[in-house]
C-alpha positions in Angstrom: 0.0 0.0 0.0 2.9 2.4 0.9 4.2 1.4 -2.8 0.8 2.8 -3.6 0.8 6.1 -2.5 4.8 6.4 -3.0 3.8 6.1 -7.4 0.6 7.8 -7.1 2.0 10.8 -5.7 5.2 11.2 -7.7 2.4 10.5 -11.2 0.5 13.7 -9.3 3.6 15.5 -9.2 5.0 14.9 -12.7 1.6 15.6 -14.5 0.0 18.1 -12.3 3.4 20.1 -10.0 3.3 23.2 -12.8 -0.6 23.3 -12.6 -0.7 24.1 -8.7 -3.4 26.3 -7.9 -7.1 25.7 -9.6 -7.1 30.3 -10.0 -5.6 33.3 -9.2 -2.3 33.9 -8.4 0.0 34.8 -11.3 2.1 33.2 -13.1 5.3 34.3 -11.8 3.8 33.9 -8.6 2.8 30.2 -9.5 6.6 29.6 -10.9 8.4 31.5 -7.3 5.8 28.8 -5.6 7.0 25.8 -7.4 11.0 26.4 -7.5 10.3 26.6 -3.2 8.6 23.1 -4.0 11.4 21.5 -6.1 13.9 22.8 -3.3 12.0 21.2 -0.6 12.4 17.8 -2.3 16.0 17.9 -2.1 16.9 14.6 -0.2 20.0 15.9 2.0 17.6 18.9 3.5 16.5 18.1 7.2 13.1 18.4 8.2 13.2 22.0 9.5 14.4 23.3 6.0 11.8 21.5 3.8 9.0 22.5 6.4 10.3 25.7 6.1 10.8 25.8 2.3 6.9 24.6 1.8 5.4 26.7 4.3 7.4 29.9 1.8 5.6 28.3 -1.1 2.6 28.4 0.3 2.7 31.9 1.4 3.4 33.1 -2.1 0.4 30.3 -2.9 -2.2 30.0 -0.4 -4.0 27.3 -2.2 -0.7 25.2 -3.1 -2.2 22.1 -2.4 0.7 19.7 -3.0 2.4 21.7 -1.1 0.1 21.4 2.0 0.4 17.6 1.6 3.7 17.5 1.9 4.3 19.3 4.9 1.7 17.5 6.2 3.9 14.0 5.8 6.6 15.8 7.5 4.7 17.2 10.4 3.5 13.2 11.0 7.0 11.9 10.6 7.8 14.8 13.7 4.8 13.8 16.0 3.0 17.2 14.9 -0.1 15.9 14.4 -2.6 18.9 14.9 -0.4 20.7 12.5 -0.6 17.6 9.9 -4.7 17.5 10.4 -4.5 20.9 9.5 -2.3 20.7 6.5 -4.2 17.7 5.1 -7.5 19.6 5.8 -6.2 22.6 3.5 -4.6 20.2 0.6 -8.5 18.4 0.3 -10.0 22.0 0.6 -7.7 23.5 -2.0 -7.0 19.7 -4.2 -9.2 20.1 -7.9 -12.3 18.0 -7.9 -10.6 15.3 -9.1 -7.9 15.1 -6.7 -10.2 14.8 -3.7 -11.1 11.3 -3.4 -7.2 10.1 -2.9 -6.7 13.1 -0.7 -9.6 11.9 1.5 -8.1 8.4 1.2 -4.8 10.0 2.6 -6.4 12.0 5.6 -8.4 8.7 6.7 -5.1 6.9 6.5 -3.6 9.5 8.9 -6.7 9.2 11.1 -6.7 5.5 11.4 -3.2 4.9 11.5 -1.9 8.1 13.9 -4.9 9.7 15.4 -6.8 6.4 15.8 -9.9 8.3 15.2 -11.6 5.3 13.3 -15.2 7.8 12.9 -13.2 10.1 10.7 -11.5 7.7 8.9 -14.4 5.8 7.8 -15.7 9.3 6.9 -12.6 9.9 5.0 -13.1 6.7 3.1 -16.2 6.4 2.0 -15.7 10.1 0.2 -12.7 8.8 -1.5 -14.7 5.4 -2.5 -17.9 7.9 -3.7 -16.8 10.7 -5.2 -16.6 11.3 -8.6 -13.0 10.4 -9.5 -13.2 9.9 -13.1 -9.0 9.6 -14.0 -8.3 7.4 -11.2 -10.9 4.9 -11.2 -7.8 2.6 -11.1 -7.0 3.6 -7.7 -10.8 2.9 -6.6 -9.6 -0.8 -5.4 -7.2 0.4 -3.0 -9.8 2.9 -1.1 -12.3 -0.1 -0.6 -9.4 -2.6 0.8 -8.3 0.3 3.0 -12.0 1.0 4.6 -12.1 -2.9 4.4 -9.0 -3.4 6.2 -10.7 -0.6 9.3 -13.5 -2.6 9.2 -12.1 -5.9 9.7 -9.6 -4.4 12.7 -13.2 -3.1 14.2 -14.7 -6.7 13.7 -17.5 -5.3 11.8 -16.8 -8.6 9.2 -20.0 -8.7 6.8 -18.8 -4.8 6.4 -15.3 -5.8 5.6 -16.3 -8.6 3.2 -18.6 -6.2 1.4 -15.7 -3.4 0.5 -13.1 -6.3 0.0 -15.7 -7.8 -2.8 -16.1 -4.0 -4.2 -12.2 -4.0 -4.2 -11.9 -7.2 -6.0 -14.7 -6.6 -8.6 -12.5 -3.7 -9.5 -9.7 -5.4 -9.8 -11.2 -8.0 -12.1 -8.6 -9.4 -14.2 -5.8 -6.5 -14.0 -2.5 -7.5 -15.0 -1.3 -4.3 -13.3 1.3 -5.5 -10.7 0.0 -3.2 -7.9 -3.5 -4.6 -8.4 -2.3 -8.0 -8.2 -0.4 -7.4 -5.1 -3.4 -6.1 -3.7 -5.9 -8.7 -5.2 -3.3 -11.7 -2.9 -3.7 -9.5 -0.5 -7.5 -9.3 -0.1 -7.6 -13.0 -0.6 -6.0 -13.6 2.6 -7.8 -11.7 4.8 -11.1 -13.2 3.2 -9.4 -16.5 4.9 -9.0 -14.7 7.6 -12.6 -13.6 8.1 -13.6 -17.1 7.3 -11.1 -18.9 9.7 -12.5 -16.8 12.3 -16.3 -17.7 11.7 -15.5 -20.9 11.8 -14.1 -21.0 15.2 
């Protein structure tokens, strides 16, 4: 799943990191936001310096999404997790229409995972699995398994076998290695759930 995200987001980057804002700002505005961007992704910088080079972008661009993302990643690697609620907040408020469902899928992540706020989450995850999300309909596998996986850790089972079967009827016969990973994956935890109704 981390492989997920890891490709989805450097796709999002490559296609979309020049188109940052959905209106407004100018575009030597938009190109002082981005360069602040491409700094920040400079490996050898420590924390503090790409917190700091995002949080310049985004002051030139208020509504620099991507940017918001990222320093929210960085605020959870810290332990800053008001700050990363915040930052993921603004990167789904400011995100194009059709960059919302993953970015909800993100945020419910980060509230199962690090705030352990399972109501959110599920909130998070049924907007990613029901909004419109018309390039990415690819990626629509991997929010069902995720809500699945909640549900299965809540042992709310017939809930879980219902968005692993939505997952899977996704999937279908993908040859896409990703989806194939993920398609073993569901198939064990169906055993799983069986294994434990039977006991």
């Amino acid at each position: 799943m981390k492989l997920f995200l890891s490709v989805l987001f450097i796709f999002c980057f490559v296609t979309y990191g020049c188109n940052i804002v959905n209106s407004g700002p100018n575009p030597s505005s938009q190109a002082a936001a981005l360069k602040k961007y491409q700094q920040s992704l400079d490996a050898s910088l420590n924390d503090l310096a790409k917190i700091k080079l995002l949080s310049e972008a985004i002051q030139i661009v208020n509504s620099y999404w991507v940017a918001y993302h990222d320093r929210a990643k960085i605020y959870v690697k810290t332990g800053r997790l008001n700050e990363a609620e915040r930052d993921y907040t603004k990167a789904i408020d400011y995100a194009p229409e059709n960059h919302k469902p993953r970015y909800h899928f993100i945020r419910g992540r980060f509230y199962q995972e690090h705030k352990k706020d399972l109501e959110s989450a599920e909130k998070d995850y049924t907007l990613a699995c029901t909004l419109p999300d018309k390039d990415y309909d690819d990626k629509l596998p991997f929010y069902f398994a995720q809500r699945g996986i909640m549900y299965q850790d809540m042992k709310k089972k017939d809930l879980a076998i219902k968005d692993y079967n939505s997952a899977l009827q996704r999937i279908g016969d993908s040859t896409d290695r990703d989806l194939i990973i993920l398609k073993e994956d569901i198939q064990k935890r169906f055993s799983e759930i069986y294994t434990s109704f039977e006991q």
